[in-house]
C-alpha positions as CSV (number, residue, x, y, z in Angstrom):
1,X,9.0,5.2,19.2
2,X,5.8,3.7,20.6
3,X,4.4,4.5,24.1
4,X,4.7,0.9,24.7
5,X,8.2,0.4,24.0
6,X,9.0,3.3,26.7
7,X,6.8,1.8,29.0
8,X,9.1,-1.7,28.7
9,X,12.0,0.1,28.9
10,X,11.2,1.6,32.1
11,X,10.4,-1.1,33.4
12,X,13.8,-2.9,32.5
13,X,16.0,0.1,33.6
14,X,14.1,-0.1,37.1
15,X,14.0,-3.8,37.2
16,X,17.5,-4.8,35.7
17,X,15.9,-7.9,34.8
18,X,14.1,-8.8,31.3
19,X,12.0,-11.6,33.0
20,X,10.7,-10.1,36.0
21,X,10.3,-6.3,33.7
22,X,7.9,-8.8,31.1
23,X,6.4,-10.5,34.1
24,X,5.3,-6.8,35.9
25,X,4.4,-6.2,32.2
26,X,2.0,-9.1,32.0
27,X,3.8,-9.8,28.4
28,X,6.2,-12.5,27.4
29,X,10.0,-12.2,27.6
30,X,10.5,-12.3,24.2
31,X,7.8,-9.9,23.1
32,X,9.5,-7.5,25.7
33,X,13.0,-8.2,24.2
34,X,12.2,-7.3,20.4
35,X,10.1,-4.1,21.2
36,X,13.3,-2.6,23.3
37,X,15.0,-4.5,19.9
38,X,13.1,-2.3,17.9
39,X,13.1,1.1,20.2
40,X,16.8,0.7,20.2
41,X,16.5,1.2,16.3
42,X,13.9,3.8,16.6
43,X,16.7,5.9,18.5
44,X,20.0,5.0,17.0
45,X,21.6,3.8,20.1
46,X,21.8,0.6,22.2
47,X,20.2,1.1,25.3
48,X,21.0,-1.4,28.0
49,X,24.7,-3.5,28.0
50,X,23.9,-7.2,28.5
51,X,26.3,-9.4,30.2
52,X,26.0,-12.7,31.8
53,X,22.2,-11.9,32.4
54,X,23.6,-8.3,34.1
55,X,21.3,-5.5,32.4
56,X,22.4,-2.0,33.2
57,X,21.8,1.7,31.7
58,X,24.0,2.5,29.0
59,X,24.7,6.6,28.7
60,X,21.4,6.3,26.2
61,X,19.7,4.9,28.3
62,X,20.4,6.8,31.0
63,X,19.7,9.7,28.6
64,X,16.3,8.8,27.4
65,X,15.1,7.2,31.3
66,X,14.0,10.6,32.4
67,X,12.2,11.4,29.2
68,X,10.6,8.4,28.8
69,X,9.0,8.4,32.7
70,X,7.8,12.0,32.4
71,X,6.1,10.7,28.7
72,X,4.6,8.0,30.2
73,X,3.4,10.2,33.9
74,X,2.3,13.1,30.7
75,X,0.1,10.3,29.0
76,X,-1.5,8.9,32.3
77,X,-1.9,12.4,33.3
78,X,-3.8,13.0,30.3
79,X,-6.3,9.6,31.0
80,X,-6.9,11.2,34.6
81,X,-7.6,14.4,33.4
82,X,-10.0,13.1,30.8
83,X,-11.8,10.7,33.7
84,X,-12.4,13.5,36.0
85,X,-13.9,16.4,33.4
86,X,-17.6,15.1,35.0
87,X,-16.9,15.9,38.5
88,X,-14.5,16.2,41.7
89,X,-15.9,13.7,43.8
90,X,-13.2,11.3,43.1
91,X,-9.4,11.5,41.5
92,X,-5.9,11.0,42.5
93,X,-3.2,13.4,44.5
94,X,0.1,12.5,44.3
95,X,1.5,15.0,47.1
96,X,5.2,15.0,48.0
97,X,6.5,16.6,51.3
98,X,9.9,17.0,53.2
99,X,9.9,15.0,56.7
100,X,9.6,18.0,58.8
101,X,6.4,19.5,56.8
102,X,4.7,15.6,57.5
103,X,5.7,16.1,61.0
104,X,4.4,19.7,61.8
105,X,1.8,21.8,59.4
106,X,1.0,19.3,56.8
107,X,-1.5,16.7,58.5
108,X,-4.1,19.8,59.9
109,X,-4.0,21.1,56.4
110,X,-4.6,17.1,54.4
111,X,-7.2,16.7,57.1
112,X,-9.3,19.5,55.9
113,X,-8.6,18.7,52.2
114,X,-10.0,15.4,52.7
115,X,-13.4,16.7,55.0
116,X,-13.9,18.6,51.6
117,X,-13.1,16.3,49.2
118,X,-13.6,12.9,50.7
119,X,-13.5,10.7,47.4
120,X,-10.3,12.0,46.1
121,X,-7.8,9.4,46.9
122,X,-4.6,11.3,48.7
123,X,-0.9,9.4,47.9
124,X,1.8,11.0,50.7
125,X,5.2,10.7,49.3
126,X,7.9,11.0,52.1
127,X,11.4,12.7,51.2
128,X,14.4,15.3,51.0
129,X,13.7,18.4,48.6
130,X,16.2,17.4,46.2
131,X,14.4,13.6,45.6
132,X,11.0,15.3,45.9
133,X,12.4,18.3,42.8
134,X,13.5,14.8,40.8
135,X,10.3,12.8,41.1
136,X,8.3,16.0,40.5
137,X,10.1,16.5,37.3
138,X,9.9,13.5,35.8
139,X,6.5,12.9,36.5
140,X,6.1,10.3,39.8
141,X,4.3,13.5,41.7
142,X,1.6,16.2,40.9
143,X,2.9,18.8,43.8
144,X,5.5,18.5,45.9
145,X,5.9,20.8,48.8
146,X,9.4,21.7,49.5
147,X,12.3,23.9,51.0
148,X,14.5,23.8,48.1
149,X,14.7,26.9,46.5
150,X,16.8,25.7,43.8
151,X,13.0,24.3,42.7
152,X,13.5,28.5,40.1
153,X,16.6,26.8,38.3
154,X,14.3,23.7,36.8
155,X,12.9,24.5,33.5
156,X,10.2,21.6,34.1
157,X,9.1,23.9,37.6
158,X,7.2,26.5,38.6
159,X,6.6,27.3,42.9
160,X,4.7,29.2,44.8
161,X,6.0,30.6,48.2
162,X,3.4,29.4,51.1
163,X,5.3,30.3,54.9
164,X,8.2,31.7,56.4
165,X,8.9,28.7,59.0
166,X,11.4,29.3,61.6
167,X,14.1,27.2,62.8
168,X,14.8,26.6,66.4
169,X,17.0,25.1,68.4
170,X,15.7,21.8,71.0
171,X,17.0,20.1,74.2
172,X,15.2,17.9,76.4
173,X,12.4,19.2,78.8
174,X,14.1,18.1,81.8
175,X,17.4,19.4,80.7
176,X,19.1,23.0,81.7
177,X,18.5,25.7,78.5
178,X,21.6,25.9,76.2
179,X,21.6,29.6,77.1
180,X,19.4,32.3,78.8
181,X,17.4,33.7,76.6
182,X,18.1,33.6,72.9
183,X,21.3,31.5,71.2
184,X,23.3,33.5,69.2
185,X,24.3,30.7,66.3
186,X,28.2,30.8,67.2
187,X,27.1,29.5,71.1
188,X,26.2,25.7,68.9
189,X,30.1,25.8,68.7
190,X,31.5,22.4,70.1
191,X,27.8,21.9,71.6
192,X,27.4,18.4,70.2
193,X,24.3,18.3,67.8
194,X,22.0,15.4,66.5
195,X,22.5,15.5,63.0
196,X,20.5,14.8,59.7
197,X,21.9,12.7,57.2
198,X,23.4,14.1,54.2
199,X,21.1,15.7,51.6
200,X,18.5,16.6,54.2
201,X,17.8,20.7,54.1
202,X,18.0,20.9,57.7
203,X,21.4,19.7,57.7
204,X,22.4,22.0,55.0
205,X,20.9,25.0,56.7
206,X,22.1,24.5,60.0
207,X,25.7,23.3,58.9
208,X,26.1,26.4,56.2
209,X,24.6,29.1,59.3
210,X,27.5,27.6,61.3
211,X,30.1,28.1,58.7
212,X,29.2,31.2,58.2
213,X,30.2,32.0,61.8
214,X,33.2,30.7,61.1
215,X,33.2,27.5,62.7
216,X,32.5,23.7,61.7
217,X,29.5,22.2,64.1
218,X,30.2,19.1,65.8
219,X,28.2,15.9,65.4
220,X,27.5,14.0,68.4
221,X,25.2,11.5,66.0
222,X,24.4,12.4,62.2
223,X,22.2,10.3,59.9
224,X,18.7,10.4,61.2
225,X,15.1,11.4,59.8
226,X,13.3,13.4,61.3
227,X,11.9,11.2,64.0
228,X,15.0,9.6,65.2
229,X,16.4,12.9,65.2
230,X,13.6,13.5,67.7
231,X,13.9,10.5,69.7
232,X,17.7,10.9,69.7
233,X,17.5,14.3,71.5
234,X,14.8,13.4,74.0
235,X,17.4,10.8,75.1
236,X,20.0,13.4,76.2
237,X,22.3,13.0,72.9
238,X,22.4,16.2,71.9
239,X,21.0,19.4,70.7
240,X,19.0,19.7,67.8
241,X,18.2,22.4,64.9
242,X,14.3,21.9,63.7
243,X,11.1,23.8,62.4
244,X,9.4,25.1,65.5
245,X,5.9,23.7,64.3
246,X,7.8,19.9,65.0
247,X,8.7,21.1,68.6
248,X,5.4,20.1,70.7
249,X,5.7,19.8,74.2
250,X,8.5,17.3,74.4
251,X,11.0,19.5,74.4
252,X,12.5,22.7,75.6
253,X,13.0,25.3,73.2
254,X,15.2,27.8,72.0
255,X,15.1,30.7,69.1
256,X,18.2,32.1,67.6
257,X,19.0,35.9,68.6
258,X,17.8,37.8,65.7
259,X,17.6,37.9,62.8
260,X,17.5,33.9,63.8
261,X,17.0,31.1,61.1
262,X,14.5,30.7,59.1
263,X,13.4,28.8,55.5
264,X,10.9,29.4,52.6
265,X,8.2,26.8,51.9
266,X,7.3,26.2,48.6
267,X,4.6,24.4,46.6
268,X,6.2,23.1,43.5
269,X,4.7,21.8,40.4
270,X,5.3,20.9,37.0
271,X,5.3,23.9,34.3
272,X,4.3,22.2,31.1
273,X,1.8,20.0,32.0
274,X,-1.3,20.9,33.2
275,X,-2.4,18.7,36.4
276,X,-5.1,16.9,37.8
277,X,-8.1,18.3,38.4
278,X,-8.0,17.0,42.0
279,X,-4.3,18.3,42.4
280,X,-5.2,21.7,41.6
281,X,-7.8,21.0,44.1
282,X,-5.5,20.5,46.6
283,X,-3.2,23.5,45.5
284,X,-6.3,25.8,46.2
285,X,-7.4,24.5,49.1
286,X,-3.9,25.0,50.7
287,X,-3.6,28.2,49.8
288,X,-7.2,29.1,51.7
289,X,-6.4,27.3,54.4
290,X,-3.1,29.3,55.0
291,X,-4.9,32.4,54.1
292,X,-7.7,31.8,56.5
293,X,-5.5,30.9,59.6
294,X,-3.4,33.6,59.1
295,X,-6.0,36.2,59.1
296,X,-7.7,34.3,62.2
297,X,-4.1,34.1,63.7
298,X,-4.6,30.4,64.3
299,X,-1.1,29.7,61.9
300,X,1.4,28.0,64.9
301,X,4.5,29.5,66.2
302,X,7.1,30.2,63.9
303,X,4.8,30.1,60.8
304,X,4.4,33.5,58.4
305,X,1.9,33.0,55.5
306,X,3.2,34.0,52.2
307,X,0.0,33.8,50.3
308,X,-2.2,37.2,50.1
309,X,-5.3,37.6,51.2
């Protein structure tokens, strides 16, 4: 098994197309063809069903895909780690974050990064937990910072606990408060909500705080990122469940009686391979920067650091 054979037969499995795979290669078709010829030797098993010019993943291939992208992110890993012994004024951060963390904390704490470290390139990756736990494992990201704690049950992952962010109910500015004072979680029953769509954490936290009351919430609108959800709730849809660090002055808010809502932010990243000099950069300076708001009390509403001082 050769490191170019995986890196053809990633690029089939993700194209589904020999010809444009060899083209994105910069190789000829039929050079592409017999090395995943010969890698389907190398393993024993045929790795893609052809028919009619179809290509998809046979269960090998579907087997080996995940391997054979965290090889490949391993080896180019390796390359950057090698270019950037001589000094940290340049390098790459592959960073992935959950919608909400883009929205609120996340820009203050990129923007000081990059006043420190202005030559290191910065690559934002946009997404739910879940995808951001998958990519991180396989090797498409360096960190990933998440809300997912089920980040412990990944042998490729280790975390590190960074806030305590709390979760809030909103309604327009203009519009009456749900209730005086704080909302006790069963008073969101049959108030129509503006939804996430499905595997977004604020979904599942809200929906499974709900149940837990015993009741189903009702969905005036579901499907939305976080800035439609936004939008959609400024325009009198519904009420909304959210970070309080995305609130702003927009919107009217309202905290959950205690011991309210609340999630765990995490900074994820891989176990067995050691990163980037530039992303351990970034790991460091996030952890100073929440250690030194904190301890000037500049950290925003809602926010309690995790990282000692």
């Amino acid at each position: 098994m050769q490191f170019q054979q995986l890196s053809y037969f990633v690029a089939v499995a993700e194209t589904r197309h020999f010809t444009r795979a060899a083209e994105q290669a910069r190789v000829a078709q039929p050079s592409l063809s017999q090395q995943i010829r010969a890698l389907e030797r190398d393993v024993g098993a045929t790795l893609f069903h052809r028919v009619r010019g179809n290509v998809t993943l046979t269960e090998a291939g579907e087997t080996l895909l995940p391997i054979a992208r965290r090889i490949l992110a391993e080896t180019e890993a390796a390359y950057r780690a090698i270019r950037e012994l001589d000094e940290l004024g340049r390098g790459r951060v592959r960073l992935g974050a959950t919608p909400s963390l883009c929205t609120g904390l996340l820009p203050v704490m990129l923007a000081a990064f990059r006043r420190a470290y202005p030559g290191i390139e910065l690559v934002l990756h946009e997404s739910g937990s879940r995808n951001l736990q998958t990519e991180l494992s396989e090797g498409a990201l360096d960190l990933a910072m998440i809300v997912d704690s089920r980040v412990r049950d990944d042998r490729h992952l280790e975390s590190t606990p960074l806030f305590v962010e709390e979760l809030v109910v909103i309604s327009p500015k203009d519009a009456p408060a749900p209730v005086r004072g704080r909302l006790p979680i069963r008073e969101l029953a049959d108030r129509p909500l503006v939804m996430f769509r499905r595997g977004y954490d604020l979904r599942e936290a809200t929906v499974n705080a709900c149940r837990a009351e015993g009741f189903d919430p009702v969905f005036a609108i579901e499907g939305g990122e976080m800035d439609a959800v936004l939008e959609l709730v400024q325009a009198g849809i519904g009420l909304a469940v959210v970070p309080s660090t995305v609130v702003g002055e927009r919107f009217r808010m309202t905290q959950f009686t205690e011991p309210g809502l609340s999630r765990v932010v995490r900074l994820a990243y891989r176990r067995d391979v050691e990163p980037p000099r530039a992303a351990r950069a970034l790991q460091e300076a996030i952890v100073r920067f929440l250690r030194a708001e904190s301890g000037l009390g500049h950290l925003p509403a809602g926010i309690r650091s995790l990282v000692g001082g």
